[in-house]
C-alpha positions in Angstrom: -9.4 -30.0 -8.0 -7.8 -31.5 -11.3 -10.3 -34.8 -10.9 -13.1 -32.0 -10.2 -12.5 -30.2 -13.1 -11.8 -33.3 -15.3 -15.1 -34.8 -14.0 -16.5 -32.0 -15.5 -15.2 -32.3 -18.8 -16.2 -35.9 -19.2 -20.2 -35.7 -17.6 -20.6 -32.2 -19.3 -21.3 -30.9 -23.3 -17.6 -31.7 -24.6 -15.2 -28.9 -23.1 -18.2 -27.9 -20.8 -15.8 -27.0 -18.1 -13.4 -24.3 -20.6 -11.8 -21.4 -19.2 -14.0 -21.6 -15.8 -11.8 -25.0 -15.0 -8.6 -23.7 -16.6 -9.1 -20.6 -14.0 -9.9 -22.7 -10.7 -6.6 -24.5 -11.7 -4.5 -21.9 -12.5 -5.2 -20.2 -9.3 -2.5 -23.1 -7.4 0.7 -20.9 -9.1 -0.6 -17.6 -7.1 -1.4 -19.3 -4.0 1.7 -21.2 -3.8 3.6 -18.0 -4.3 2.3 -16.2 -1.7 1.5 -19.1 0.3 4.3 -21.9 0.3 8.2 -21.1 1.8 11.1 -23.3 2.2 11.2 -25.0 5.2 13.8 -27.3 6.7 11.7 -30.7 5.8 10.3 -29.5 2.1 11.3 -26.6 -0.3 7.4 -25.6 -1.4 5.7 -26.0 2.1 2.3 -25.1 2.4 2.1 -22.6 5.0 -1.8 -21.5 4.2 -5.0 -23.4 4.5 -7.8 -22.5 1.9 -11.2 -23.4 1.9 -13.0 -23.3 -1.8 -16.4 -23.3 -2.9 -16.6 -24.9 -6.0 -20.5 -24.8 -7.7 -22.1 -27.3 -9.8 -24.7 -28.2 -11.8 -25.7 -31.6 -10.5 -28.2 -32.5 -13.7 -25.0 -31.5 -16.2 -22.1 -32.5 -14.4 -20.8 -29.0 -15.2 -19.1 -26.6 -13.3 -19.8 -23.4 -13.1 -17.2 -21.6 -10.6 -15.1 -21.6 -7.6 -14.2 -19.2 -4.9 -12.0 -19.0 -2.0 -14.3 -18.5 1.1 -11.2 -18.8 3.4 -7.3 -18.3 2.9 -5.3 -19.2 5.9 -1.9 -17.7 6.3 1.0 -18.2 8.6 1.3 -14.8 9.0 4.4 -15.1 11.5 6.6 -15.5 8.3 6.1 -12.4 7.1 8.5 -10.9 9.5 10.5 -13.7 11.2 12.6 -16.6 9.1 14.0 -19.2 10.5 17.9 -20.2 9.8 18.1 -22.7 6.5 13.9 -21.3 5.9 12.9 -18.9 3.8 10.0 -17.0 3.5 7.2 -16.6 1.0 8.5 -17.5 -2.4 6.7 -14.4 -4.0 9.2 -12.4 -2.2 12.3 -14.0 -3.8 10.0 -14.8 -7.2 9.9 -10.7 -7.3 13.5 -10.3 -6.5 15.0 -12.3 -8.8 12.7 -12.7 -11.8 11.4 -8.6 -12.0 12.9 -6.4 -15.0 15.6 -3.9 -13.6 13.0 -1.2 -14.6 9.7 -3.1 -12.6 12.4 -3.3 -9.2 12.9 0.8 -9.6 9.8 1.3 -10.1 9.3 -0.4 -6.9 12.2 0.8 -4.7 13.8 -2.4 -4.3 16.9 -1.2 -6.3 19.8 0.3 -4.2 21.4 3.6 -4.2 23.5 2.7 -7.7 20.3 1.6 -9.2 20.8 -2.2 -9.2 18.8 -5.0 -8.2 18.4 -5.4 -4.1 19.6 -9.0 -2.9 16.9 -10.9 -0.7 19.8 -10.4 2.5 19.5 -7.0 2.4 16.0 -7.2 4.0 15.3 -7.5 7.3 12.5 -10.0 6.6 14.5 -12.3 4.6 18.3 -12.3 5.3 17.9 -14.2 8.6 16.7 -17.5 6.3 18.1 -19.7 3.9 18.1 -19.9 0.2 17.0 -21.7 -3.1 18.8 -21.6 -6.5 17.9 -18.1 -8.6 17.5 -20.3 -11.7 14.3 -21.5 -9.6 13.1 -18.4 -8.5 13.3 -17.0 -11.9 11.6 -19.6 -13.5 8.4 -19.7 -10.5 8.2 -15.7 -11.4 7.4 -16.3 -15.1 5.2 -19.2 -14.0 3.7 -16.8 -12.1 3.5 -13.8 -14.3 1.6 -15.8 -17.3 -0.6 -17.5 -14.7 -1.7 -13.8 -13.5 -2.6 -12.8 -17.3 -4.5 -16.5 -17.9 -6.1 -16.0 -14.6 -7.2 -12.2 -17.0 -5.8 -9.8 -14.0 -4.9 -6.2 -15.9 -1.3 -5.3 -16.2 -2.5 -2.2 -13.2 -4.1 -4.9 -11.1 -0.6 -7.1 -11.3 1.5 -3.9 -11.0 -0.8 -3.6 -7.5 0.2 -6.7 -6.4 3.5 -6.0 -7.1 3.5 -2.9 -5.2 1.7 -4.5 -2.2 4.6 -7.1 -2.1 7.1 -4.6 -2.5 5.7 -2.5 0.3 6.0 -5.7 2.8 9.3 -5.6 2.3 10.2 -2.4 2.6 8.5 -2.1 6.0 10.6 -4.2 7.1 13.2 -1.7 6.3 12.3 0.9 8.7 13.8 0.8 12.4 12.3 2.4 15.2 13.7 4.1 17.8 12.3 2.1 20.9 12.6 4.7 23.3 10.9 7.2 22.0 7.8 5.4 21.9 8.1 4.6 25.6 5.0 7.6 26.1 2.9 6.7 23.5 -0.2 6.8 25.4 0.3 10.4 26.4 0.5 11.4 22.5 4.1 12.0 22.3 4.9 10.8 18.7 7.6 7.9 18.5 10.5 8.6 16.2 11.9 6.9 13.1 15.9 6.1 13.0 16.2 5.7 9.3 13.6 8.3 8.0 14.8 8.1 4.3 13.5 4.6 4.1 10.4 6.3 4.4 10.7 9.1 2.1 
C-alpha cells in the first residue's frame, strides 16, 4: 500500500493523493492492534487476513479511496492463549497505556481502584508477556492514529468499551451444572454474579 499510495503522489496533480493516502496508511496501527499477538516465532504476528479495495482513477493516477471488503480474524485468540503467546496487542495496549480515570471508567480497575494487571484475566494470564514500555508506546501510536484516521473521542471511547467488554466476559464463570436442562427453559446460573453487576 505505501508504493500504491506513493504511485499516486508521483502520476497525480502534486499531493493528489493527501489525506485519502495518509488514511489508507494509517489504518495498519488499528489493524495491527486488534489483529497481530505475540507468538512464539514473532512478537507482531499477523493473526488476520484483510482484503482491501483500493479505487483509482486510471486517466490521473490518483487515488480516490480504499475500503476493507474482508477482515479475517483468528478468532480462537480471543479466549484461549497459548504459554510464552499472548493475545491481541489492543488488549495489553489498553491495559497498560489508558489513564487511571479511562480504566474506571471501564471497569478494568480493581476493588482499591488501581489499574488491573493483564494476569488477572482469564483471557490473558495463561500467555506470555512483552515489555510495558512497548505496550505503552503502541497505545499512544494507536491513540493519535485513531484521531488522524478523524474517529470522535465517543466513537474511540466505543471502541474502548467494546474491548473492555471482551475482557470482562471472560470474567464471568458459569456454573456448568446448572445449565445441564437448558433446553427445557430452566435458566443456567452465574457463580460470580457481581462481575456482572
Amino acid at each position: 500500500m505505501n508504493f500504491l499510495t506513493d504511485l499516486g503522489k508521483l502520476g497525480g496533480e502534486g499531493d493528489s493523493v493527501g489525506d485519502i493516502g495518509e488514511a489508507i496508511l494509517a489504518c495498519n496501527p488499528v489493524l495491527e492492534s486488534f489483529g497481530n499477538a505475540k507468538t512464539v516465532r514473532n512478537d507482531n504476528s499477523s493473526r488476520f487476513g484483510k482484503y482491501t479495495l483500493m479505487y483509482f482513477a486510471l486517466d490521473k493516477d490518483k487515488i480516490y479511496g480504499a475500503r476493507i471488503k474482508n477482515y479475517l480474524l483468528e478468532k480462537s485468540r480471543v479466549i484461549k492463549v497459548a504459554a510464552n503467546e499472548r493475545g491481541y496487542h489492543a488488549f495489553y495496549f489498553l491495559l497498560r497505556g489508558a489513564s487511571d480515570d479511562l480504566l474506571k471508567q471501564l471497569y478494568l480497575t480493581d476493588s482499591a481502584g488501581k489499574r488491573m494487571t493483564w494476569e488477572k484475566f482469564f483471557y490473558l494470564k495463561s500467555g506470555g508477556d512483552l515489555s510495558v514500555e512497548h505496550d505503552v508506546g503502541e497505545w499512544k501510536v494507536l491513540e493519535q492514529t485513531l484521531v488522524t484516521l478523524k474517529f470522535s473521542a465517543e466513537q474511540i471511547l466505543a471502541i474502548w468499551r467494546c474491548t473492555a467488554a471482551v475482557l470482562l466476559l471472560g470474567q464471568i464463570e458459569f456454573d456448568e451444572k446448572s445449565f445441564a436442562k437448558v433446553e427445557e427453559n430452566v435458566v443456567g446460573k452465574i457463580k460470580n454474579i457481581e462481575v456482572v453487576d
